[in-house]
MARVEX-590664 format. One record per residue: x, y, z of N, C-alpha, C in turn. Coordinates in steps of 0.05 Angstrom, whole numbers, plus 5000, padded with zeros to 4 digits. Layout:
<rs>
XYZXYZXYZ...
</rs>
This chain:
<rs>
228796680833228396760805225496720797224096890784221496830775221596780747222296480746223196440719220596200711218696190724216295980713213796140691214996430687213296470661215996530638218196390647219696510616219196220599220496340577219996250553221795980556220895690548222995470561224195510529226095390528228195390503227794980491227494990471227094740459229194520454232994760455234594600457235194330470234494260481234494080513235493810495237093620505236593360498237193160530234793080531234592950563235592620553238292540566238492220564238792180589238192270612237892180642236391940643237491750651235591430662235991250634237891390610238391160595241090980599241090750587243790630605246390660586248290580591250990650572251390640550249890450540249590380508248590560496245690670508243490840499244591160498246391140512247891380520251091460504250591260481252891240458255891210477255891070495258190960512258490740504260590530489261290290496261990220524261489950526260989840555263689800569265589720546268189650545269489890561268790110553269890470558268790500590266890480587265590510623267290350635267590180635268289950650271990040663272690220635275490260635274290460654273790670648273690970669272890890701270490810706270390850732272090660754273390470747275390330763278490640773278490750749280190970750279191170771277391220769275691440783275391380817274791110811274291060845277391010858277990960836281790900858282791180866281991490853282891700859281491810880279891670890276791870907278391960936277992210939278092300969276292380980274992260996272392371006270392490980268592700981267092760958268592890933271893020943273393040923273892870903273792940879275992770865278192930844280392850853282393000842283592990821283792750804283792700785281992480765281492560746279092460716281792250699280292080691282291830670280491880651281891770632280991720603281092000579279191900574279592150543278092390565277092370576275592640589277892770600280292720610282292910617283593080598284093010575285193050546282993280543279893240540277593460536278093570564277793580582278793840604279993990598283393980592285294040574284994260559283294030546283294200509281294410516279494430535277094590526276894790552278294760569277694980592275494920608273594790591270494700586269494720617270394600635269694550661269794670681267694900693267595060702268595080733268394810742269294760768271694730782273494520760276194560765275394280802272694240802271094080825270693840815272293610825270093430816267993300837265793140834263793150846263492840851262592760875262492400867259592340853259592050836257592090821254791980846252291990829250591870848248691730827247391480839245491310830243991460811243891340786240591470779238091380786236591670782233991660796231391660779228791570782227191620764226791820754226191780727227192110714223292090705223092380707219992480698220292640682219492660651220392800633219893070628218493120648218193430647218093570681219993480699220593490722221193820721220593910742220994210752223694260745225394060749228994240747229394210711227194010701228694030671226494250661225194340680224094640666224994850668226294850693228295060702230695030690232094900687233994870660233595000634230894900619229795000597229195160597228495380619227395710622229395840619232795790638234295960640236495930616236095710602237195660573235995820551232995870557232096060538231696300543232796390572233196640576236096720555238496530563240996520556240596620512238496470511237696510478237596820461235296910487234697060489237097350487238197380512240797620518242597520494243397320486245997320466244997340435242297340429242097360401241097590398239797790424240598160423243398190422245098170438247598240442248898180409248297940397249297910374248797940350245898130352244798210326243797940312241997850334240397570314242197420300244697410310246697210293246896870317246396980337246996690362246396520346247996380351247495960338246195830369244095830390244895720411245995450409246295320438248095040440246194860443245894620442244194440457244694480472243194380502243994300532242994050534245593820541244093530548244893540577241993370589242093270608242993000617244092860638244592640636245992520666245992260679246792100694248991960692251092160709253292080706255492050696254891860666257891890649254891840622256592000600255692040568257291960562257092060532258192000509258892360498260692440479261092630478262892700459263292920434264792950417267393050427268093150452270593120461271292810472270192680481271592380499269092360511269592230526267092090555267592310567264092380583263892590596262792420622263592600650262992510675261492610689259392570704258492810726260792840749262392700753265192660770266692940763266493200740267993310732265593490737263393590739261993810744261193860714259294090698258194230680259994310663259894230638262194350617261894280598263294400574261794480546263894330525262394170508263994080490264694290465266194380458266494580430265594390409266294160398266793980381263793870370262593940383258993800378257794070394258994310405257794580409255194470434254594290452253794230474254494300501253094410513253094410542252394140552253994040573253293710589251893890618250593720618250093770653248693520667249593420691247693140711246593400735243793330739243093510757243093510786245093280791247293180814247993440825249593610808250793900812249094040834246794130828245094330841246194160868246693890882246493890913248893970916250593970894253793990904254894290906253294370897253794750901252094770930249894690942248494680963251394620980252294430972254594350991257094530997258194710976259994810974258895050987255995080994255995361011253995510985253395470966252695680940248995540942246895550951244595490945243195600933240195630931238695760908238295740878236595820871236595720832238695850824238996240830239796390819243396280811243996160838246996030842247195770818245895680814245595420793244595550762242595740757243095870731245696020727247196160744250396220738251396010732251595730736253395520724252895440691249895520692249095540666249695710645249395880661251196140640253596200634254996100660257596060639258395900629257195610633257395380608256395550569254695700580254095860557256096070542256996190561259096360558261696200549262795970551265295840537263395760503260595650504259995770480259796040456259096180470259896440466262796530452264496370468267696420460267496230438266196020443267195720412267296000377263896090396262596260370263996360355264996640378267196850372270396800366270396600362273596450354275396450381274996550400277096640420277796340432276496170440276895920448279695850422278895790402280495670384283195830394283496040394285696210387286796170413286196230443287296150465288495780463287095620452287795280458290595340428290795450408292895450401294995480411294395770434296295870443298095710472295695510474296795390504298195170489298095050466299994870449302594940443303595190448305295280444306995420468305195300489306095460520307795200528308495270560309495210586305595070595306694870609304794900625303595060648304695270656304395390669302795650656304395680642302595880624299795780602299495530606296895500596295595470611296795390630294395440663293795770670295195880656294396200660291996360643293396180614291396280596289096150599288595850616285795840617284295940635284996090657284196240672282996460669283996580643283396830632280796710611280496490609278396380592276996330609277396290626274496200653273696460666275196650665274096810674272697130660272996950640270997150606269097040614269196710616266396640617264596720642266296740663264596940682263997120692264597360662263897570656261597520640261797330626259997320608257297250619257097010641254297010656253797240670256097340678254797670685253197910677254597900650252797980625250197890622249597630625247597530616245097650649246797670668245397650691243597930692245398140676244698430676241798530663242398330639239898310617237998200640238197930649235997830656234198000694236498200698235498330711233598560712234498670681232498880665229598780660229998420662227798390643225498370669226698340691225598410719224298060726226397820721226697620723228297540753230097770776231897690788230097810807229397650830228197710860230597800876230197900902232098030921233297780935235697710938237697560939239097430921237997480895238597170877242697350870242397640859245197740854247597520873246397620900248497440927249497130923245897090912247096790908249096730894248596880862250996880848253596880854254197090861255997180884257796900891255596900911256596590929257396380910256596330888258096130870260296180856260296310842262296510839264796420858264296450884266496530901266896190911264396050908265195700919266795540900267295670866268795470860271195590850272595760870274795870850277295790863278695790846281395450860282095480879282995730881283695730916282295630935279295680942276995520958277795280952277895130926277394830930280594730927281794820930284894740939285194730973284294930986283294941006282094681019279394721003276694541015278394151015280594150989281593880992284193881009284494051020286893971041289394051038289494161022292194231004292994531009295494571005296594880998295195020976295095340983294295390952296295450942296995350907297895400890297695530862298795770870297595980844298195860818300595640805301095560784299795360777297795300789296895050784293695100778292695370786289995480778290395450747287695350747285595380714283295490712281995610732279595720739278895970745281796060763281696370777281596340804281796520829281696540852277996590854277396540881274696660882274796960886276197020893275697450882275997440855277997290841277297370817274897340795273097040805270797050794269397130806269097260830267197420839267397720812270097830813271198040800269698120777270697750759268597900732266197790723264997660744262297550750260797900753261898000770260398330784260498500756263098540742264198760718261598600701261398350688258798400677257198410675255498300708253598520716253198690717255198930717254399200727254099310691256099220678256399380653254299240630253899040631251998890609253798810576255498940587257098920555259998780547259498590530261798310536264298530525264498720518267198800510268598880531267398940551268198970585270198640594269298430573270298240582273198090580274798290569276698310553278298170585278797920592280997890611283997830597284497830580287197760558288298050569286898260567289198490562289498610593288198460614288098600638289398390651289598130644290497960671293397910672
</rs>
């Protein structure tokens, strides 16, 4: 991506390298979560999240991975480090495509950065759970842990790590447009099975929606030759089936919250090719 002359976006709030307190965590709460966390660990999997962050999974779709990630040490943080500029570029690209698309109406989100476990208007947030968006305080979370763990899953490159961004953007997008609200009613009123359906159909708006975003930023002649593939490749590394797979397990179509990887490949491509979120309609097609 030749994203070192875009415009960086001011949203940012960097708490990487502050400690739990500073990070609006009671110590008491940490202390509860990661004893939970490490008793579930399988190898770099983790299969299941404790605490109030499972309840925000739940509630919000929010979590693009459906992956959890093991956490890692923090590291010295430099406050204006190359990846928190690359963050801030493709955040203000994201500014950019949705407040055309919306007629100068976009509210953008913050995006905080951070090590590990936060603090958060849904519950405690983990880097253990991958990139995901609080509705409730309208934030994107992200630990920049992620970028090795898509390296891992097979997905490398920036272009593969600005798609995680964009569709953290894109479940904003839905907070905006009411559709989030109206789907989490509707899974209150479901089967679990069927809210595992309908959030599928919410995860996979949203990756129509970085698609969308991907189309714009290809016009704006921001996307070098490979970066589409990369996409692609992410796209296709976290979609349940792969990581039902990748942990050892059967796949189980009732138990997806994310989509198959054809299927986010599917409407990852539809909004690339079309540019236009009404193409994103997965409610009336899935």
């Amino acid at each position: 991506m030749r994203w070192k002359n875009s415009r960086r976006s001011t949203n940012i709030e960097d708490r990487r390298g502050q400690g739990s307190a500073q990070a609006g965590l009671p110590m008491s709460g940490l202390l509860r979560f990661i004893p939970f966390l490490i008793k579930t660990k399988m190898g770099r999997i983790i299969l299941v999240v404790g605490g109030l962050f499972l309840a925000y999974q739940h509630f919000t779709g929010g979590n693009m991975m459906g992956l959890q990630q093991s956490a890692t040490p923090s590291q010295p943080i430099t406050q204006n480090d190359e990846n928190k500029q690359f963050v801030a570029a493709v955040l203000g690209t994201t500014e950019t495509v949705w407040n055309k698309i919306l007629d100068g109406k976009y509210q953008p989100p913050k995006l905080v950065l951070y090590n590990n476990v936060t603090q958060t208007a849904c519950g405690t947030g983990s880097a253990q759970s991958g990139p995901f968006y609080c509705p409730s305080d309208k934030k994107v979370y992200l630990d920049l842990s992620f970028m090795n763990e898509l390296k891992k899953l097979g997905a490398p490159g920036d272009f593969a790590f600005a798609y995680v961004i964009a569709h953290e953007v894109g479940h904003h997008v839905q907070n905006l447009l009411g559709t989030s609200t109206k789907v989490h009613k509707m899974q209150q009123r479901s089967s679990k099975v069927e809210a595992n359906r309908l959030s599928v159909k919410l995860e996979l708006q949203a990756d129509c929606y970085a698609g969308v975003w991907g189309h714009y930023v290809n016009q704006q002649g921001i996307l070098e030759a490979g970066d589409i593939d990369e996409g692609i490749k992410a796209a296709s590394s976290v979609g349940d089936d792969h990581l039902q797979k990748m942990a050892g397990h059967a796949v189980q179509p009732d138990g997806f919250t994310h989509g198959t990887s054809a299927q986010r490949i599917e409407w990852f491509k539809k909004g690339l090719k079309t540019g236009d979120p009404r193409q994103c309609n997965t409610f009336n097609t899935l």
